[in-house]
PDB file of N, CA, C and O in Angstrom:
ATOM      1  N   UNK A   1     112.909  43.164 140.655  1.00  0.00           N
ATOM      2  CA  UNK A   1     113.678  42.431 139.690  1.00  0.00           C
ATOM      3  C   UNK A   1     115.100  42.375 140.207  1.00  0.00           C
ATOM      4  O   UNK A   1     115.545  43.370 140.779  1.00  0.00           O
ATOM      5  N   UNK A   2     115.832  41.320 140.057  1.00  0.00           N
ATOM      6  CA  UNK A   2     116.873  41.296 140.161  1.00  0.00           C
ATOM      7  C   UNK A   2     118.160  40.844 139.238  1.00  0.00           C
ATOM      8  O   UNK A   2     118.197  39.682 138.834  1.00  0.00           O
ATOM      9  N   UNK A   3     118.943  41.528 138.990  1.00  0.00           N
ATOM     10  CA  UNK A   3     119.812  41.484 138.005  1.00  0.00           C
ATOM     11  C   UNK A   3     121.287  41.009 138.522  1.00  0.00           C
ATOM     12  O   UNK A   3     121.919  41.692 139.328  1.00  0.00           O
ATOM     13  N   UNK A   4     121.796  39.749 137.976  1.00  0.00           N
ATOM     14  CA  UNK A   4     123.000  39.344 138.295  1.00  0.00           C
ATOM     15  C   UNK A   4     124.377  38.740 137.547  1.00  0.00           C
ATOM     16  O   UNK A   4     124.206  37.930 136.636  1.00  0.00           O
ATOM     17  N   UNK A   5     125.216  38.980 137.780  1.00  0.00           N
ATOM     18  CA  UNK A   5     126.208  38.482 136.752  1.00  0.00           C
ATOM     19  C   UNK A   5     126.837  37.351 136.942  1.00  0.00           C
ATOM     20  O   UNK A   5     126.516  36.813 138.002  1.00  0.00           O
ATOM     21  N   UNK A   6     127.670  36.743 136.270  1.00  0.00           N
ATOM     22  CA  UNK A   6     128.203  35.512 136.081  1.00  0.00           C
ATOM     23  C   UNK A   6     128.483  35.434 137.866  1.00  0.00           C
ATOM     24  O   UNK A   6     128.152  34.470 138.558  1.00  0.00           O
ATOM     25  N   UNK A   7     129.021  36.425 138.272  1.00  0.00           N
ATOM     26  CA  UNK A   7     129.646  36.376 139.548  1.00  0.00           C
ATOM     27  C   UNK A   7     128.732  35.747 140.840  1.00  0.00           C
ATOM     28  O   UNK A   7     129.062  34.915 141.686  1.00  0.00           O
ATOM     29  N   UNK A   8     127.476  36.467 140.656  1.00  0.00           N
ATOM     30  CA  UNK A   8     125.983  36.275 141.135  1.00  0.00           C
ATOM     31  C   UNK A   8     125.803  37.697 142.204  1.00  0.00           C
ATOM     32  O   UNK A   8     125.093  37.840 143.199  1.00  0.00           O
ATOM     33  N   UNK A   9     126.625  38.506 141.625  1.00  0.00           N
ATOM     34  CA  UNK A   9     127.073  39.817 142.200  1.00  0.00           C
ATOM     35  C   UNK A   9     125.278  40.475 141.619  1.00  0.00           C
ATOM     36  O   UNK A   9     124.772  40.424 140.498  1.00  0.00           O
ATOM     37  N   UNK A  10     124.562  41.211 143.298  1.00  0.00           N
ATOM     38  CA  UNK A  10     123.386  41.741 142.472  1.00  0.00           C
ATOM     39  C   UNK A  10     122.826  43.206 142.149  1.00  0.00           C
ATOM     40  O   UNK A  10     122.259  43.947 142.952  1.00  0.00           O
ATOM     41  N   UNK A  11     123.076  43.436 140.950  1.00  0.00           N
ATOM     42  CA  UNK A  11     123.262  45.065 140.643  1.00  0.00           C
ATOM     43  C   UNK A  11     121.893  45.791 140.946  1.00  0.00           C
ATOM     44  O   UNK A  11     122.260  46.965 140.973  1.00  0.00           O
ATOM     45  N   UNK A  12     120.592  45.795 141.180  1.00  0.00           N
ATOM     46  CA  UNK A  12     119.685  46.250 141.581  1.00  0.00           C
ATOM     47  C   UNK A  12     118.479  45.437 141.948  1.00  0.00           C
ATOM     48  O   UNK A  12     118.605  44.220 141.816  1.00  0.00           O
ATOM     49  N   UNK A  13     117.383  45.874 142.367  1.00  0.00           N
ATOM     50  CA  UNK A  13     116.214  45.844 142.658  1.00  0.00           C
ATOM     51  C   UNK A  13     115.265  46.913 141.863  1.00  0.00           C
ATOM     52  O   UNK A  13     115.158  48.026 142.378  1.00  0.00           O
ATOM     53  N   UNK A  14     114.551  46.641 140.612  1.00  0.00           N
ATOM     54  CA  UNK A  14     113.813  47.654 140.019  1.00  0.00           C
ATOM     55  C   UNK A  14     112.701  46.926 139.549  1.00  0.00           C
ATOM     56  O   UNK A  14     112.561  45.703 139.566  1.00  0.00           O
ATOM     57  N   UNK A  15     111.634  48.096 138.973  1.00  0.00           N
ATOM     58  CA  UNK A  15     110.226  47.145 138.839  1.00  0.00           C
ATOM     59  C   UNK A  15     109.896  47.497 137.313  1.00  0.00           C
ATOM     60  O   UNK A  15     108.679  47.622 137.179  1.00  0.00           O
ATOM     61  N   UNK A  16     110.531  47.677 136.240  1.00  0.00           N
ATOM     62  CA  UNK A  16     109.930  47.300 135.096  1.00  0.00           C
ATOM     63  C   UNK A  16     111.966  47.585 134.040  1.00  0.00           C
ATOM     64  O   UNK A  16     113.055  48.158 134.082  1.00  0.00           O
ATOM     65  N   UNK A  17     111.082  46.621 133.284  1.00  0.00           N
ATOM     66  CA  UNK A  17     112.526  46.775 131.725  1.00  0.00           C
ATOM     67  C   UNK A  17     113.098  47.554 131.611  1.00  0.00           C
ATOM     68  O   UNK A  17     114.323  47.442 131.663  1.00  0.00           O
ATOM     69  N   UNK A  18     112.367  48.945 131.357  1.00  0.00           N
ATOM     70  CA  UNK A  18     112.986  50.030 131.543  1.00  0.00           C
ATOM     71  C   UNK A  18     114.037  50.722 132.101  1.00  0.00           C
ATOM     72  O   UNK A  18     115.009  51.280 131.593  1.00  0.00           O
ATOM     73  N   UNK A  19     113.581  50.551 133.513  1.00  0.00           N
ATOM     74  CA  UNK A  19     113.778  51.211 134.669  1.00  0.00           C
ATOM     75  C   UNK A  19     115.307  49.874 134.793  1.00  0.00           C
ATOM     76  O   UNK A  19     116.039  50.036 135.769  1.00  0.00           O
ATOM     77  N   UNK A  20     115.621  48.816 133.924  1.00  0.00           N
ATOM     78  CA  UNK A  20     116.280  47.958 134.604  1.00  0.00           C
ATOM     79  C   UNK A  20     117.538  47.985 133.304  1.00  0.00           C
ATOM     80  O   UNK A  20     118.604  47.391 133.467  1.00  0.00           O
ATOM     81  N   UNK A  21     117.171  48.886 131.819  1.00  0.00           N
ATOM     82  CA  UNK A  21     117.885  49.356 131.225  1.00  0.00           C
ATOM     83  C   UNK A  21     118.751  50.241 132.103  1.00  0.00           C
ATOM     84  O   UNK A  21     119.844  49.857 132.518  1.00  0.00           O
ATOM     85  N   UNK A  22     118.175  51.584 132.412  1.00  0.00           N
ATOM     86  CA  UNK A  22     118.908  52.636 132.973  1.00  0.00           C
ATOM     87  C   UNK A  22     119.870  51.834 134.084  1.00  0.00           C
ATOM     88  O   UNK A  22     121.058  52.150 134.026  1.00  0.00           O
ATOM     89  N   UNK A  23     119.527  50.899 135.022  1.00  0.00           N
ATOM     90  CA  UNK A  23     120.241  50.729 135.953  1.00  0.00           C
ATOM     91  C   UNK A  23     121.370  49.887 135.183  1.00  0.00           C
ATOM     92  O   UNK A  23     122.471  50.181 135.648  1.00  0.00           O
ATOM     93  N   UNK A  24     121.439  49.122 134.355  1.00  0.00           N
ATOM     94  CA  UNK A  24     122.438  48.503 133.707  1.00  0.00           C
ATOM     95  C   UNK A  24     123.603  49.072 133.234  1.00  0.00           C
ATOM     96  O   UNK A  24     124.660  48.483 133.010  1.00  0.00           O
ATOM     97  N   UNK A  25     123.233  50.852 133.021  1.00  0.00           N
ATOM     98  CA  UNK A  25     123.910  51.795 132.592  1.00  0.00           C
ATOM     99  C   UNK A  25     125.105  52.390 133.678  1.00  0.00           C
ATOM    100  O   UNK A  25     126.098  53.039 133.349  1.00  0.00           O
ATOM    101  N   UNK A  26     124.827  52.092 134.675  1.00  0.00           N
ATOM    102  CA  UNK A  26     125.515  52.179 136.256  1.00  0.00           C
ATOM    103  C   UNK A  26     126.675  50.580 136.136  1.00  0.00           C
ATOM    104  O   UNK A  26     127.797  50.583 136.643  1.00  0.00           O
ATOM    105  N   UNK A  27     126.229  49.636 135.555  1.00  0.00           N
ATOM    106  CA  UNK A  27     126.780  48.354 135.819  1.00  0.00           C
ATOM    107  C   UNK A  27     128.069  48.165 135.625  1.00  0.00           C
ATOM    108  O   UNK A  27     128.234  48.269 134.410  1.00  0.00           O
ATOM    109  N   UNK A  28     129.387  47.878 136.300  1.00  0.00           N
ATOM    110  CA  UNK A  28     130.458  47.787 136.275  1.00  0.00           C
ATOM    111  C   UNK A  28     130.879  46.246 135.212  1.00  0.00           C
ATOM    112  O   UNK A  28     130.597  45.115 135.608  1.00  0.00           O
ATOM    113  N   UNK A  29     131.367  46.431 134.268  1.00  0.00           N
ATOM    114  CA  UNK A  29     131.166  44.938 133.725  1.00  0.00           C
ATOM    115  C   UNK A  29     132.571  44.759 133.250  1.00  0.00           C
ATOM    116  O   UNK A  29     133.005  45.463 132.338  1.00  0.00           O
ATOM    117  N   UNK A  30     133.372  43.752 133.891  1.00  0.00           N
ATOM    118  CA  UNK A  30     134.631  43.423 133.044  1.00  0.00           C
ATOM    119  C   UNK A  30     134.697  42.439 132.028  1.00  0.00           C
ATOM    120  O   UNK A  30     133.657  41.866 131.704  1.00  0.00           O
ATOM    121  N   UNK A  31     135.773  42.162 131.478  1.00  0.00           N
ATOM    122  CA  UNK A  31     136.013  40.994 130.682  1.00  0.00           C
ATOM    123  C   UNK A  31     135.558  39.383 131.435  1.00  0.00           C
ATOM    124  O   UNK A  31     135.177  38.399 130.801  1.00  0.00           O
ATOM    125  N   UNK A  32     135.673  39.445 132.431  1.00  0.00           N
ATOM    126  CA  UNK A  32     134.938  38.261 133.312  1.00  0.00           C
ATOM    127  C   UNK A  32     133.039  38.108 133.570  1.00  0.00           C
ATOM    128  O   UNK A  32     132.225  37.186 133.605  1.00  0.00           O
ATOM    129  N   UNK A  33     133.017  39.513 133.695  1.00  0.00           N
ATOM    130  CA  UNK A  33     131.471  39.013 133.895  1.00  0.00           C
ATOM    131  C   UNK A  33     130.273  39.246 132.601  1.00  0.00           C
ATOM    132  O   UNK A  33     130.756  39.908 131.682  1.00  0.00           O
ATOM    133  N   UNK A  34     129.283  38.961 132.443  1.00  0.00           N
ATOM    134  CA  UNK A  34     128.292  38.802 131.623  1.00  0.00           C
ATOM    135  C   UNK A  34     126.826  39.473 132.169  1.00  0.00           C
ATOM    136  O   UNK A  34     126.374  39.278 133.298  1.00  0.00           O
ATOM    137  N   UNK A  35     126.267  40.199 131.255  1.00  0.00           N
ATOM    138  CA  UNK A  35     124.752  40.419 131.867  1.00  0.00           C
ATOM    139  C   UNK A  35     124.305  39.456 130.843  1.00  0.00           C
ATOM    140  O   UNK A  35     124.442  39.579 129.626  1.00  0.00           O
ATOM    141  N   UNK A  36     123.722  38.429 131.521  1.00  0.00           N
ATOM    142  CA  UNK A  36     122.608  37.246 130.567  1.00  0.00           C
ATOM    143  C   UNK A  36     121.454  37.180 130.713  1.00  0.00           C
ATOM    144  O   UNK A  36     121.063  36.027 130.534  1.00  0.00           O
ATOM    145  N   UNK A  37     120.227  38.267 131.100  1.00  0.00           N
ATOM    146  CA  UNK A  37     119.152  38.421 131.393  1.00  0.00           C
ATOM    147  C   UNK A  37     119.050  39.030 132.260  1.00  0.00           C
ATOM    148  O   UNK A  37     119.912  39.367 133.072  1.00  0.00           O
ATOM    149  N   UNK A  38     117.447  39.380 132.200  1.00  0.00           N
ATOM    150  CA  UNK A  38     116.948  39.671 134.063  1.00  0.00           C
ATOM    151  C   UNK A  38     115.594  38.888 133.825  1.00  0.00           C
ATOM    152  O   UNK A  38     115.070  38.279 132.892  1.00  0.00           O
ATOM    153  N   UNK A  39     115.228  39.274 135.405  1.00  0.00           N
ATOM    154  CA  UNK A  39     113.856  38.349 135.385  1.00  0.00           C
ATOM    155  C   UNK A  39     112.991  39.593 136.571  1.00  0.00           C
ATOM    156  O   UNK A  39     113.298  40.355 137.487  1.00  0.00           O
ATOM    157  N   UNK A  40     111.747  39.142 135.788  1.00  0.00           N
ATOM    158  CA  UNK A  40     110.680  40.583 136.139  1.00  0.00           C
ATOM    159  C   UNK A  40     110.005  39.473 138.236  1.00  0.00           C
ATOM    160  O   UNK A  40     110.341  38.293 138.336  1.00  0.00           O
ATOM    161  N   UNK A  41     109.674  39.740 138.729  1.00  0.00           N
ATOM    162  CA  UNK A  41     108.947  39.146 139.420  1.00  0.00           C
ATOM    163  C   UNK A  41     107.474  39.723 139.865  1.00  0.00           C
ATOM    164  O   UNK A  41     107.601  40.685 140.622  1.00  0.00           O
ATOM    165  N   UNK A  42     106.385  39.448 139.642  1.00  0.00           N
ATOM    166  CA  UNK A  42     105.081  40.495 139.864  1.00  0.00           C
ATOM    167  C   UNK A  42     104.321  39.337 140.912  1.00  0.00           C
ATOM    168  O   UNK A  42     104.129  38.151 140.645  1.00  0.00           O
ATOM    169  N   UNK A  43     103.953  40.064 142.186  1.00  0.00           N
ATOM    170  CA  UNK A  43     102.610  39.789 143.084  1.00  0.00           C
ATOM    171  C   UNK A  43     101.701  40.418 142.576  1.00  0.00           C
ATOM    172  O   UNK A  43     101.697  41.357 141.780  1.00  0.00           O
ATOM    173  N   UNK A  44     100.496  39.561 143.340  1.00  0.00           N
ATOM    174  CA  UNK A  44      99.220  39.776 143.688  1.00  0.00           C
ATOM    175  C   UNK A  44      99.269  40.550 145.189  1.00  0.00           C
ATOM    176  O   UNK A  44     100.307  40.955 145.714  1.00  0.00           O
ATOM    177  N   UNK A  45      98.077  40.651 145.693  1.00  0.00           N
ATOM    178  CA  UNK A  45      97.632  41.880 146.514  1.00  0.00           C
ATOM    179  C   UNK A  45      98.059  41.045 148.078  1.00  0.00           C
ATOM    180  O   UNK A  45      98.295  41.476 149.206  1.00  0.00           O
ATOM    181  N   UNK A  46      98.015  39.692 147.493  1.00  0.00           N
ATOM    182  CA  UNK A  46      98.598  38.860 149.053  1.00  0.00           C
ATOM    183  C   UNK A  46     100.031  38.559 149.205  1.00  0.00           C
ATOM    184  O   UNK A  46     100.348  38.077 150.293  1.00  0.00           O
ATOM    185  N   UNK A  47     100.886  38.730 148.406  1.00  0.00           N
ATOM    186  CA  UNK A  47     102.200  39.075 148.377  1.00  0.00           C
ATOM    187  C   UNK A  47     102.735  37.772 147.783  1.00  0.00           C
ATOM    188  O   UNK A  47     103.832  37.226 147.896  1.00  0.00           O
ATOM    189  N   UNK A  48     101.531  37.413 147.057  1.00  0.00           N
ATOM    190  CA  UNK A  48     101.990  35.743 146.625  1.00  0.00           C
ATOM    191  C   UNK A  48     102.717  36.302 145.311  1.00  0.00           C
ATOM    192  O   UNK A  48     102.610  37.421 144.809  1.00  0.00           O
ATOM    193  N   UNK A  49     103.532  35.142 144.870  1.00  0.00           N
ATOM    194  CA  UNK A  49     104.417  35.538 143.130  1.00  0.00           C
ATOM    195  C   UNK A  49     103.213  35.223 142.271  1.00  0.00           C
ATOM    196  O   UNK A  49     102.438  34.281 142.434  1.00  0.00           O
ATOM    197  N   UNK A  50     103.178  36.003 141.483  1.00  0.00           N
ATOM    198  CA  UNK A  50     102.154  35.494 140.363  1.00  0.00           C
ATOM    199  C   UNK A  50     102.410  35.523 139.195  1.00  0.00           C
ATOM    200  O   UNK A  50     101.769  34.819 138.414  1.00  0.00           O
ATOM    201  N   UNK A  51     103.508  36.421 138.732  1.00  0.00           N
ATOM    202  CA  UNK A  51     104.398  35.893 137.309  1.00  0.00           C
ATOM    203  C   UNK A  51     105.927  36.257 137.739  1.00  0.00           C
ATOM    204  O   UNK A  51     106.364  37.034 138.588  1.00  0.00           O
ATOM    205  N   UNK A  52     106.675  35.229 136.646  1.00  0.00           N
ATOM    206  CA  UNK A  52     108.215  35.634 136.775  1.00  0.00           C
ATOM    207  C   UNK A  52     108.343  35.081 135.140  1.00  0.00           C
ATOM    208  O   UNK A  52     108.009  34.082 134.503  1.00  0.00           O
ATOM    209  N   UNK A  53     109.134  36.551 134.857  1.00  0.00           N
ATOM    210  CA  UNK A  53     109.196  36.607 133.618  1.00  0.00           C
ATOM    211  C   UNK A  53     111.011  37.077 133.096  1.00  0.00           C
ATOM    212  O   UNK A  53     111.745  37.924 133.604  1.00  0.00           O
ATOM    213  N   UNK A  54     111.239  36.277 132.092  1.00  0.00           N
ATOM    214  CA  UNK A  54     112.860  35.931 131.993  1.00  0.00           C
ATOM    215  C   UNK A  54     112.976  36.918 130.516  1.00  0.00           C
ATOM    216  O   UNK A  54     112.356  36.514 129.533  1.00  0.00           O
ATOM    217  N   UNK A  55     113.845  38.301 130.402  1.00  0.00           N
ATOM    218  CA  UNK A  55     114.271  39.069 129.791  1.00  0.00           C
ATOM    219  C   UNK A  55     115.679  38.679 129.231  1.00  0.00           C
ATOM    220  O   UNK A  55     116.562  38.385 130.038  1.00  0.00           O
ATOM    221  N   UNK A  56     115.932  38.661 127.888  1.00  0.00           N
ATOM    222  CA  UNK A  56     117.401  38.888 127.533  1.00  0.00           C
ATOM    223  C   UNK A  56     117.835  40.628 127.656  1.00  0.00           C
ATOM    224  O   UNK A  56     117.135  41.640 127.699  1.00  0.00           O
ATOM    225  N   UNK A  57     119.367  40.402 127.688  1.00  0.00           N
ATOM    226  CA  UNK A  57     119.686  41.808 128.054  1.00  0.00           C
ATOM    227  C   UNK A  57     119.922  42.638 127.161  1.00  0.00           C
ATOM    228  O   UNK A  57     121.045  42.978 126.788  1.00  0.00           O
ATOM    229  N   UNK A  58     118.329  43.235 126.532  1.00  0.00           N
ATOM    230  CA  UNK A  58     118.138  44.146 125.293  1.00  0.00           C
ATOM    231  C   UNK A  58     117.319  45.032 126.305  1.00  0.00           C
ATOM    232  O   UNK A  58     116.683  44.644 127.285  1.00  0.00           O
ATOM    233  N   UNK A  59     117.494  46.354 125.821  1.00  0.00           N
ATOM    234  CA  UNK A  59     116.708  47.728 125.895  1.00  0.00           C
ATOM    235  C   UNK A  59     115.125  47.249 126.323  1.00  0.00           C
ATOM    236  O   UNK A  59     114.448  47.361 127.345  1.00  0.00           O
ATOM    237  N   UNK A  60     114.896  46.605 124.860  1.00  0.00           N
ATOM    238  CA  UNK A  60     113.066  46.688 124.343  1.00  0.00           C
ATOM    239  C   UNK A  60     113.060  45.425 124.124  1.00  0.00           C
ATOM    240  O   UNK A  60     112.393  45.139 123.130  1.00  0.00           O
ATOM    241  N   UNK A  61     113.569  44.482 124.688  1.00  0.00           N
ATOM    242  CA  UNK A  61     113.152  43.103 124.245  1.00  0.00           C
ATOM    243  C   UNK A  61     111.895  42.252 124.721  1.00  0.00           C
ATOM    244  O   UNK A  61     111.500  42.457 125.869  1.00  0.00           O
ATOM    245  N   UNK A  62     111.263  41.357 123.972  1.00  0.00           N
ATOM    246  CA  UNK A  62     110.530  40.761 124.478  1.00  0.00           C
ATOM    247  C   UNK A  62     110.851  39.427 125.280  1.00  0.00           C
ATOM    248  O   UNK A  62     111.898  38.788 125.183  1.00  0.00           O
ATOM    249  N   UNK A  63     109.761  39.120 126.092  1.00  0.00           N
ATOM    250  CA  UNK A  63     109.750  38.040 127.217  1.00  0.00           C
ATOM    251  C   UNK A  63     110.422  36.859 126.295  1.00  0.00           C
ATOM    252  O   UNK A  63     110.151  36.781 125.097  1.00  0.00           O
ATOM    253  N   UNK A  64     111.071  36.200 126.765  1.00  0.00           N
ATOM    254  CA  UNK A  64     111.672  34.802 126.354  1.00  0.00           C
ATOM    255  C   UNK A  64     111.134  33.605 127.262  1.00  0.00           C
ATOM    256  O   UNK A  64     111.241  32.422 126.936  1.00  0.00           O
ATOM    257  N   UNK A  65     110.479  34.107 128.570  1.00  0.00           N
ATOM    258  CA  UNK A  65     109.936  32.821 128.941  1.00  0.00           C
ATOM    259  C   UNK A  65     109.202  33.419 130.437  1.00  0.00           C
ATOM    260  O   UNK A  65     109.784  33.832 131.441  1.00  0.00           O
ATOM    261  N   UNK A  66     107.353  33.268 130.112  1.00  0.00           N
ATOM    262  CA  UNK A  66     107.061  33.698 131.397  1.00  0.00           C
ATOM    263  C   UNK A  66     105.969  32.305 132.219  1.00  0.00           C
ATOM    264  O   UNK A  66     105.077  31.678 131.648  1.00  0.00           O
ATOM    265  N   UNK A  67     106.400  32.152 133.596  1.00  0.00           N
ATOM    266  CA  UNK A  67     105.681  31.774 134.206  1.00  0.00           C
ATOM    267  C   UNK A  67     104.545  32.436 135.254  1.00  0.00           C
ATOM    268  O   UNK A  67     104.712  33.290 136.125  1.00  0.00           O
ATOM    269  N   UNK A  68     103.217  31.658 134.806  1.00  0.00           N
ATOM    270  CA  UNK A  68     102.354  32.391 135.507  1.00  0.00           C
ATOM    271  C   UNK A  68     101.934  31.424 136.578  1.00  0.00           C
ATOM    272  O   UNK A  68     101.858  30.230 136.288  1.00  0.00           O
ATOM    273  N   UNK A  69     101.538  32.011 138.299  1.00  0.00           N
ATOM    274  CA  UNK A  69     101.005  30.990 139.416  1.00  0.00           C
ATOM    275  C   UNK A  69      99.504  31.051 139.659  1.00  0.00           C
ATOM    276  O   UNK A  69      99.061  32.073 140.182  1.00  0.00           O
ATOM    277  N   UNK A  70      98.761  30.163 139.367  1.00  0.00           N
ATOM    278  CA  UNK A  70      97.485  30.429 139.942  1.00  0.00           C
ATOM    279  C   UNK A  70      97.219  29.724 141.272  1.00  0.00           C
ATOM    280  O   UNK A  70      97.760  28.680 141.636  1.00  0.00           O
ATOM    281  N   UNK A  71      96.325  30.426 141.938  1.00  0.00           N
ATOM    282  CA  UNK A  71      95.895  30.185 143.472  1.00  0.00           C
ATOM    283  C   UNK A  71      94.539  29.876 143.580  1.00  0.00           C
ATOM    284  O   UNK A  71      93.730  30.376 142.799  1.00  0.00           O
ATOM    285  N   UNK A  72      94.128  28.932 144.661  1.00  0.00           N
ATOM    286  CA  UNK A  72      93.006  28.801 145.137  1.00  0.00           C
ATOM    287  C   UNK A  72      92.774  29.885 146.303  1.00  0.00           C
ATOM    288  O   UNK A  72      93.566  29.836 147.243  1.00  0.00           O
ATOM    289  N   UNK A  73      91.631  30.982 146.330  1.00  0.00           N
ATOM    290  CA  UNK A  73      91.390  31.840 147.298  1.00  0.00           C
ATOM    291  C   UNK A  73      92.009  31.206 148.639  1.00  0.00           C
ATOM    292  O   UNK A  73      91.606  30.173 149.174  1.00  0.00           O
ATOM    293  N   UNK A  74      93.133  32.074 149.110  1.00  0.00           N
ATOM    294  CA  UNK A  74      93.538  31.622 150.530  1.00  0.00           C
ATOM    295  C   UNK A  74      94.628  31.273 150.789  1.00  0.00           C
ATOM    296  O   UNK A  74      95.328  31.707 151.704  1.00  0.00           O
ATOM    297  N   UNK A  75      95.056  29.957 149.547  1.00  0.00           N
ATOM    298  CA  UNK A  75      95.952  28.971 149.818  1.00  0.00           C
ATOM    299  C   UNK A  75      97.530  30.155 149.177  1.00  0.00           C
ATOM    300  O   UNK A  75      97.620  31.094 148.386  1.00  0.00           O
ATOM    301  N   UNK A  76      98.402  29.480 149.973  1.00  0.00           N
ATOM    302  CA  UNK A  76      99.632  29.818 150.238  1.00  0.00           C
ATOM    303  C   UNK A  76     100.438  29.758 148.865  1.00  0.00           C
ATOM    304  O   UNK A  76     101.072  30.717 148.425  1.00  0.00           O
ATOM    305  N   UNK A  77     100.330  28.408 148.187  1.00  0.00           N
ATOM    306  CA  UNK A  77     101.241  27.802 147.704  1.00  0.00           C
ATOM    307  C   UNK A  77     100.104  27.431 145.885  1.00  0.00           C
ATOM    308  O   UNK A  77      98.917  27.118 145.967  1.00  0.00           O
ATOM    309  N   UNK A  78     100.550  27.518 145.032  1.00  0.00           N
ATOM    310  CA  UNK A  78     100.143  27.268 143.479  1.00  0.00           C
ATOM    311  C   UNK A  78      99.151  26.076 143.242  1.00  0.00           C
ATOM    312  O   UNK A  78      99.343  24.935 143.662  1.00  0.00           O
ATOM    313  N   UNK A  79      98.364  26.376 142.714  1.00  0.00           N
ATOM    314  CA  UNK A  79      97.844  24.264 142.777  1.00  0.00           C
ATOM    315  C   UNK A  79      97.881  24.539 141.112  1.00  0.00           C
ATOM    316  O   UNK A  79      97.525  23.494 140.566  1.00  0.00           O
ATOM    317  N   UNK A  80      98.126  25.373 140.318  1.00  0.00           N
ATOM    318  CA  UNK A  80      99.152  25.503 138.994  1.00  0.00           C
ATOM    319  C   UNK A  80      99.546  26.377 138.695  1.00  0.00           C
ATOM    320  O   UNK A  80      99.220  27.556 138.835  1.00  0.00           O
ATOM    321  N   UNK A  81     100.806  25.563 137.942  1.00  0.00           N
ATOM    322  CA  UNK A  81     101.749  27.200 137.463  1.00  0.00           C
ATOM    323  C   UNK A  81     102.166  26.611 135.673  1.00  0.00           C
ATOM    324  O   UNK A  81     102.418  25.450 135.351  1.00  0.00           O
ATOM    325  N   UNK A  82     102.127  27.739 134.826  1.00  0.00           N
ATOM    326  CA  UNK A  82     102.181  27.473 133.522  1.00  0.00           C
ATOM    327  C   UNK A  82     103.177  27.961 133.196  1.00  0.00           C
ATOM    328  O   UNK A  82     103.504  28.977 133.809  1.00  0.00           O
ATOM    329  N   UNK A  83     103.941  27.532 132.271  1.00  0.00           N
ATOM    330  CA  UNK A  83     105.434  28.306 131.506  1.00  0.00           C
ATOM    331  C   UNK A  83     105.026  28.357 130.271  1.00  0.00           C
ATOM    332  O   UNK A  83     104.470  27.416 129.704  1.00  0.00           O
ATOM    333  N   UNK A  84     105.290  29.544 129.723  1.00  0.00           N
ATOM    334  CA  UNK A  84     105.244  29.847 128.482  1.00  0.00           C
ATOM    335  C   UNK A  84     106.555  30.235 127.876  1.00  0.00           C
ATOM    336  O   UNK A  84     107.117  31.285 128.189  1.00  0.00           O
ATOM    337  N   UNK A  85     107.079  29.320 126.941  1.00  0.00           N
ATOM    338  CA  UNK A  85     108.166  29.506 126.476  1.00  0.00           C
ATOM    339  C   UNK A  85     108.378  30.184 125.129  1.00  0.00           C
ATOM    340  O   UNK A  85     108.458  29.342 124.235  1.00  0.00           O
ATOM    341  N   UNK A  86     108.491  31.398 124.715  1.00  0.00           N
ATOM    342  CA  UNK A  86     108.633  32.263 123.128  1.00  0.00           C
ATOM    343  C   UNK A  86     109.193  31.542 122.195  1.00  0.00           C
ATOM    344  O   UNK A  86     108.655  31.251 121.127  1.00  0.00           O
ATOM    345  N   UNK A  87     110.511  31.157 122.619  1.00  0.00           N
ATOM    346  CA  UNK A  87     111.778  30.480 121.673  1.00  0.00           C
ATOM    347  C   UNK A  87     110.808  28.650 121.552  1.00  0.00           C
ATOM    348  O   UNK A  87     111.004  27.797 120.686  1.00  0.00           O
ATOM    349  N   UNK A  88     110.095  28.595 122.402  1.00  0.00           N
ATOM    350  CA  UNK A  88     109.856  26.898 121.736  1.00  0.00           C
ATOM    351  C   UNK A  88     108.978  26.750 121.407  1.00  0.00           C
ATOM    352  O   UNK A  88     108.674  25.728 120.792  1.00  0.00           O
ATOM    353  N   UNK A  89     107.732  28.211 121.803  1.00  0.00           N
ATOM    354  CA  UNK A  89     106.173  28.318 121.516  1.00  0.00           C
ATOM    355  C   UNK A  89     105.553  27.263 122.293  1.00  0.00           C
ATOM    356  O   UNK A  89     105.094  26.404 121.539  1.00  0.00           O
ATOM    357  N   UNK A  90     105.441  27.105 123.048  1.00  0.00           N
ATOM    358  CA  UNK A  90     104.859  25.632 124.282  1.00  0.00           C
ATOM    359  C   UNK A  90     104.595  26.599 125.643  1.00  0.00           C
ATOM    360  O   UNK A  90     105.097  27.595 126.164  1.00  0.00           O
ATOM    361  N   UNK A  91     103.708  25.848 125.833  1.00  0.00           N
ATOM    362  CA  UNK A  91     102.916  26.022 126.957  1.00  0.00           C
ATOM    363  C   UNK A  91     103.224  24.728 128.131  1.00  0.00           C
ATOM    364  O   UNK A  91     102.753  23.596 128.023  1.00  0.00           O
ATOM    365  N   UNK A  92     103.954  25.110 129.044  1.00  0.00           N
ATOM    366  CA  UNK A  92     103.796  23.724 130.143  1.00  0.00           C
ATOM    367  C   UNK A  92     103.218  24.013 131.368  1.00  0.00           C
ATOM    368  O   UNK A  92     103.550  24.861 132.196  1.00  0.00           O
ATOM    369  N   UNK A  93     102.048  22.970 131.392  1.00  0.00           N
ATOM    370  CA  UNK A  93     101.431  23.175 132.709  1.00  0.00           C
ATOM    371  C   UNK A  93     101.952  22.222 133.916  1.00  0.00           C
ATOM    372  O   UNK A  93     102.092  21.011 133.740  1.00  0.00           O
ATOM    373  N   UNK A  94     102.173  22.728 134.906  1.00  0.00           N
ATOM    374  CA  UNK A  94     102.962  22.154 136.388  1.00  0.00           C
ATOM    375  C   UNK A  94     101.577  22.059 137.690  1.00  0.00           C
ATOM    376  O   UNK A  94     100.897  23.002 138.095  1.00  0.00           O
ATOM    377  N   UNK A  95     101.519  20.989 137.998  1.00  0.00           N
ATOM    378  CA  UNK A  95     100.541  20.676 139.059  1.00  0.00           C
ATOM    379  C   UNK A  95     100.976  20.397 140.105  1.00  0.00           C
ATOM    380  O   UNK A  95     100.218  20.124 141.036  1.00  0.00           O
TER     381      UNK A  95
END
């Protein structure tokens, strides 16, 4: 995951909410910059992306918007990817 501020300055690399609370706790933040989310990124076993999922910057919050990639055995690249949006309740499928 990567976490960044207005600046695009990037305060860690961590692998769950949690773990991306505590590091926020380290975060130098002035009157200029903003934490406005993070975003989760999860592979599959071939190192392909298979969800990226967009967090507001709460403790315990829930997903505000996740995209999932599906693959044809092999292939490199998505032949679809779906967004699921919380705040609009919609589902968009991308081909």
């Amino acid at each position: 995951m990567v976490i960044g501020g207005v600046t695009g300055f990037i305060v860690g690399l961590v692998a769950s909410v949690p773990a991306t609370a505590a590091e926020l706790q380290n975060v130098i933040v002035n009157a200029r910059e903003t934490v406005i989310g993070t975003t989760v990124y999860e592979y599959d076993e071939k190192g392909r992306i298979k969800f990226m999922k967009l967090y507001p910057p709460a403790e315990h919050a829930e997903e505000l918007v996740k995209t999932e990639f599906h693959y044809a055995d092999g292939n490199e690249l998505p032949y679809n990817t779906e967004v699921t949006s919380v705040i609009e309740k919609k589902i968009r499928t991308i081909r």
